[in-house]
Structure formats: C-alpha cells, structure tokens
mmCIF file of the C-alpha atoms, coordinates in Angstrom:
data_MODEL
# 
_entry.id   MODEL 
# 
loop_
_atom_site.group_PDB 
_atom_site.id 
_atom_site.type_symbol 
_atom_site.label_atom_id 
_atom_site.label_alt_id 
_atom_site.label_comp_id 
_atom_site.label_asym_id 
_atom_site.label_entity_id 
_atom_site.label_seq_id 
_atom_site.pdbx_PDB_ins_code 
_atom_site.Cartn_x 
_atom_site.Cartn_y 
_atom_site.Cartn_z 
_atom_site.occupancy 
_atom_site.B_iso_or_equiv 
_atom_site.pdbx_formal_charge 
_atom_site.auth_seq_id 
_atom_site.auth_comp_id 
_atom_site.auth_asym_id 
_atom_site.auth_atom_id 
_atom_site.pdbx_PDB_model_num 
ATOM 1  C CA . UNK A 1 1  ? 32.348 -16.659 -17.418 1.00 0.00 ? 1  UNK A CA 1 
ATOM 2  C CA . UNK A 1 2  ? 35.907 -17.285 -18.175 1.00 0.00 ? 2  UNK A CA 1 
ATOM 3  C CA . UNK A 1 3  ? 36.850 -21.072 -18.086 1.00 0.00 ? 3  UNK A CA 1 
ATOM 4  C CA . UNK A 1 4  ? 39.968 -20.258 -16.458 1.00 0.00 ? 4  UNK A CA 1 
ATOM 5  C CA . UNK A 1 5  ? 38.320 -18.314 -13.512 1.00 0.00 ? 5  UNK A CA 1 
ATOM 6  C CA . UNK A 1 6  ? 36.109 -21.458 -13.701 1.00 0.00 ? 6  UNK A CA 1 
ATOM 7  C CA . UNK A 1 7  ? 38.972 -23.609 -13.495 1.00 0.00 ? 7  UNK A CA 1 
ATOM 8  C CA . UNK A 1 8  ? 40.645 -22.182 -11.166 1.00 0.00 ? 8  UNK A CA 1 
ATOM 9  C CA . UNK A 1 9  ? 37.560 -21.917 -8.815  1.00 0.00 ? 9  UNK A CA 1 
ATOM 10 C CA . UNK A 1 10 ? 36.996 -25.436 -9.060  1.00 0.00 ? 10 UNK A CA 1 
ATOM 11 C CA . UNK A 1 11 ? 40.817 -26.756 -8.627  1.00 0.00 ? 11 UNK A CA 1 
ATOM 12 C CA . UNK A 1 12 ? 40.787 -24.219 -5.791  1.00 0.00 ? 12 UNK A CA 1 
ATOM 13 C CA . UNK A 1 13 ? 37.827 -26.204 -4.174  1.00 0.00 ? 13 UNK A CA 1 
ATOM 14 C CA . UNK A 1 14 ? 38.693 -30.063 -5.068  1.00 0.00 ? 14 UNK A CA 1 
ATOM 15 C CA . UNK A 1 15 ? 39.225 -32.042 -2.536  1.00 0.00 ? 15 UNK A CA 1 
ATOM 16 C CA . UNK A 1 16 ? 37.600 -29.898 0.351   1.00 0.00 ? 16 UNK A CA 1 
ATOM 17 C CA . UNK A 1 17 ? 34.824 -31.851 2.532   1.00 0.00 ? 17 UNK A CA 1 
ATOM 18 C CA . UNK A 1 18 ? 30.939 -30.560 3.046   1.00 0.00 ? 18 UNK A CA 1 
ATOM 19 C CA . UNK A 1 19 ? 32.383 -27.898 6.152   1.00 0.00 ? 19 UNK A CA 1 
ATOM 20 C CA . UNK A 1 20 ? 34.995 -26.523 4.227   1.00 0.00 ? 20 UNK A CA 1 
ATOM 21 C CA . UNK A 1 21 ? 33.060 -25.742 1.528   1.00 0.00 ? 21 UNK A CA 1 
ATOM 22 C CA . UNK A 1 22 ? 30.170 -24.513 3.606   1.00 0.00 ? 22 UNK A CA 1 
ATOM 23 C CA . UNK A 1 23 ? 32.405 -22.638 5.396   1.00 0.00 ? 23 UNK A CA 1 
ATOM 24 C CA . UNK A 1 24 ? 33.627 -20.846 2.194   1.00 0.00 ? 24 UNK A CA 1 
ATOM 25 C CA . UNK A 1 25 ? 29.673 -20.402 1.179   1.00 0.00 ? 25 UNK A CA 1 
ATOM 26 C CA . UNK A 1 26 ? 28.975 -19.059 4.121   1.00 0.00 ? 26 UNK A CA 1 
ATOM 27 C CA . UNK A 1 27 ? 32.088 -16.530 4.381   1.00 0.00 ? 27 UNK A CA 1 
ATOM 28 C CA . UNK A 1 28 ? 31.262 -15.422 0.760   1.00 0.00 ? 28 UNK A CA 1 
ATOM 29 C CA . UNK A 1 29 ? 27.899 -14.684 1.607   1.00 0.00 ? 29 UNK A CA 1 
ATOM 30 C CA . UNK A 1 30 ? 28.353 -13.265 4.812   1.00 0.00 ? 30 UNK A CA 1 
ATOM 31 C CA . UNK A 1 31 ? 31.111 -10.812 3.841   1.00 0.00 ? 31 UNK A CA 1 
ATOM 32 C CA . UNK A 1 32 ? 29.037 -9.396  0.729   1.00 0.00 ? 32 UNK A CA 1 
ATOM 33 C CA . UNK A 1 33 ? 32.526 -8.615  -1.049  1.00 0.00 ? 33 UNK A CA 1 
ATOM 34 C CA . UNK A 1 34 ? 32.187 -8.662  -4.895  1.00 0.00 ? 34 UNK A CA 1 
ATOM 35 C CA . UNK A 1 35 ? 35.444 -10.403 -5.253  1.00 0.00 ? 35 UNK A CA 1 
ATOM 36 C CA . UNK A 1 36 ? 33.002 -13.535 -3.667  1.00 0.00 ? 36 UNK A CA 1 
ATOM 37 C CA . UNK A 1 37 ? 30.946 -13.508 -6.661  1.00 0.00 ? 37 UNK A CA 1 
ATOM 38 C CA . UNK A 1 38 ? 32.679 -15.411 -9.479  1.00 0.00 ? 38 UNK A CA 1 
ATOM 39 C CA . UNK A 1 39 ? 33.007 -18.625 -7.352  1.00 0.00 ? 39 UNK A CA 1 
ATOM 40 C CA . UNK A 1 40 ? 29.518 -18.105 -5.876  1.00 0.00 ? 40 UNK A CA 1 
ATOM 41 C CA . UNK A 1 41 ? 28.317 -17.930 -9.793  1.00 0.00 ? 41 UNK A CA 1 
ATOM 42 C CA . UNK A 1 42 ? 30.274 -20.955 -10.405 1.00 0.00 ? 42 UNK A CA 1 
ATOM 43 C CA . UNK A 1 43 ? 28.764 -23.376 -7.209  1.00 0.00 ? 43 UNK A CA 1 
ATOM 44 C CA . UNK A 1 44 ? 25.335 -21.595 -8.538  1.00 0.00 ? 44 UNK A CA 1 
ATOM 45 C CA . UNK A 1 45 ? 26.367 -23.361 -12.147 1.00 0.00 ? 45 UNK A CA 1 
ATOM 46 C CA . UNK A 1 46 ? 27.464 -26.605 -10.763 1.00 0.00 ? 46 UNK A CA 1 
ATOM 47 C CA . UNK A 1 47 ? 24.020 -26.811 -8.727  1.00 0.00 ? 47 UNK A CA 1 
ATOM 48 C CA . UNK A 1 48 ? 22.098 -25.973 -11.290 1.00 0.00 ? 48 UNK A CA 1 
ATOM 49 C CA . UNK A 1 49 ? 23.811 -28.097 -13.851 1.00 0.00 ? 49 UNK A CA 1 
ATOM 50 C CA . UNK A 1 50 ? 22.937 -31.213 -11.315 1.00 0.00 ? 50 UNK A CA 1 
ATOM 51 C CA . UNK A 1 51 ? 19.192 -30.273 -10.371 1.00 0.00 ? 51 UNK A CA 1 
ATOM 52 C CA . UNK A 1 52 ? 16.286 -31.717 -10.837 1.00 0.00 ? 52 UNK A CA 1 
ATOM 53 C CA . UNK A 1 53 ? 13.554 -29.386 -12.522 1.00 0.00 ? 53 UNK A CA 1 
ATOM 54 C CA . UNK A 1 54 ? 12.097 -28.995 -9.922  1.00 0.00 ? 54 UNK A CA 1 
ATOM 55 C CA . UNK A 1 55 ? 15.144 -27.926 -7.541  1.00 0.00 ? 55 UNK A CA 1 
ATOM 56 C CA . UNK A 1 56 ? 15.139 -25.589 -10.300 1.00 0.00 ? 56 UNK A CA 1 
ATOM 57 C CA . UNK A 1 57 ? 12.079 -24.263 -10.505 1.00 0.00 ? 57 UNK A CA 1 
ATOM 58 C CA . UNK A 1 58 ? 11.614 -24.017 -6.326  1.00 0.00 ? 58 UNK A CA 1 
ATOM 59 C CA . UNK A 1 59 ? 15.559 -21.587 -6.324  1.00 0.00 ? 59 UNK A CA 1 
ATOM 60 C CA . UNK A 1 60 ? 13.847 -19.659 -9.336  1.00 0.00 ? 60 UNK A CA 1 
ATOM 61 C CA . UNK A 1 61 ? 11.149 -19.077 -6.672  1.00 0.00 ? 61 UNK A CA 1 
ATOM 62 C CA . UNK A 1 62 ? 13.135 -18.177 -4.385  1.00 0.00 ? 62 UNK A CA 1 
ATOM 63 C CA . UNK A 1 63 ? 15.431 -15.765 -6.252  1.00 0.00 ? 63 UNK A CA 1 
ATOM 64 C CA . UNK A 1 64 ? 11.942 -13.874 -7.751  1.00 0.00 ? 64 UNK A CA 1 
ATOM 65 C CA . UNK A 1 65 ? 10.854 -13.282 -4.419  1.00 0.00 ? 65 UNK A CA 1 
ATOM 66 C CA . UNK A 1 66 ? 14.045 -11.821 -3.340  1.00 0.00 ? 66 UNK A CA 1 
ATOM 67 C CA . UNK A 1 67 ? 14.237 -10.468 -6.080  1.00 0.00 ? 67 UNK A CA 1 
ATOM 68 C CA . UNK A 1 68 ? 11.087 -8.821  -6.280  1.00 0.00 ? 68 UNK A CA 1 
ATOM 69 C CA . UNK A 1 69 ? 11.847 -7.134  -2.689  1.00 0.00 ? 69 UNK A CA 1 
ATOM 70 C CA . UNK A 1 70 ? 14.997 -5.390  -4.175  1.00 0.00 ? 70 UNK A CA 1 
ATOM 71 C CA . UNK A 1 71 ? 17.936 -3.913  -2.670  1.00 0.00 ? 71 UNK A CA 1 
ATOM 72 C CA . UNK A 1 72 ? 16.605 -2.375  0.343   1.00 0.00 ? 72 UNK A CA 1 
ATOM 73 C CA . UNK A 1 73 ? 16.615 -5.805  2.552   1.00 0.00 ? 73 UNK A CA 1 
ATOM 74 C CA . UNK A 1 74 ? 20.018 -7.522  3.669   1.00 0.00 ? 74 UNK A CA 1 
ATOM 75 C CA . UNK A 1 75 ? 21.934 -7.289  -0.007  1.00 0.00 ? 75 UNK A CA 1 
# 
C-alpha cells in the first residue's frame, strides 16, 4: 500500500477516541463500499503489527472460515 494513503489514513484518524473510531469501523463495514477498504487494510496492519501470535493465529481462523464459505453469505 502506498505510504501516503497510509499516512493520510492515519493523520485522518489521530486523535479520535475508541467511539469515533468504532464508529468509522463500523460505517466501513456496514456500507460495503470499496472506497472503505484502504483504511480498513490499514487498522487490519496496525492490529496485526501489535498482536500477539496468538491474536494472530485465532483472526487467521477466523478469516479461513469466512473465507472458506465464500461470497454467497453477507460480503
């Protein structure tokens, strides 16, 4: 990814407390728009950057059985 989309993502975000930014998360996801994705990619690189392995290995879980489902169910 870009670091200026990064960059920008994250400046756009700094300083916002835990509703805001669930708020945003939540928006994103609930709207499905594709313009959503790049800062949804970057919160998914921050979190990842900051887990444990194991927080790592349980949202690899989770993404392979979504995954696994495909398309057809709420995407």
């Amino acid at each position: 990814m870009d670091n200026s989309i990064r960059h920008h993502i994250i400046n756009n975000f700094q300083g916002d407390d835990f509703n805001t930014l669930r708020k945003a998360i939540d928006e994103s996801v609930k709207t499905k728009e594709e313009v959503n994705l790049p800062g949804l990619g970057v919160f998914l690189e921050i979190i990842w950057e900051n887990s444990t392995q194991e927080l790592k290995n349980e949202m690899i879980e989770i993404i392979r059985k979504r995954v696994k489902k495909g398309l057809d169910e709420n995407i």
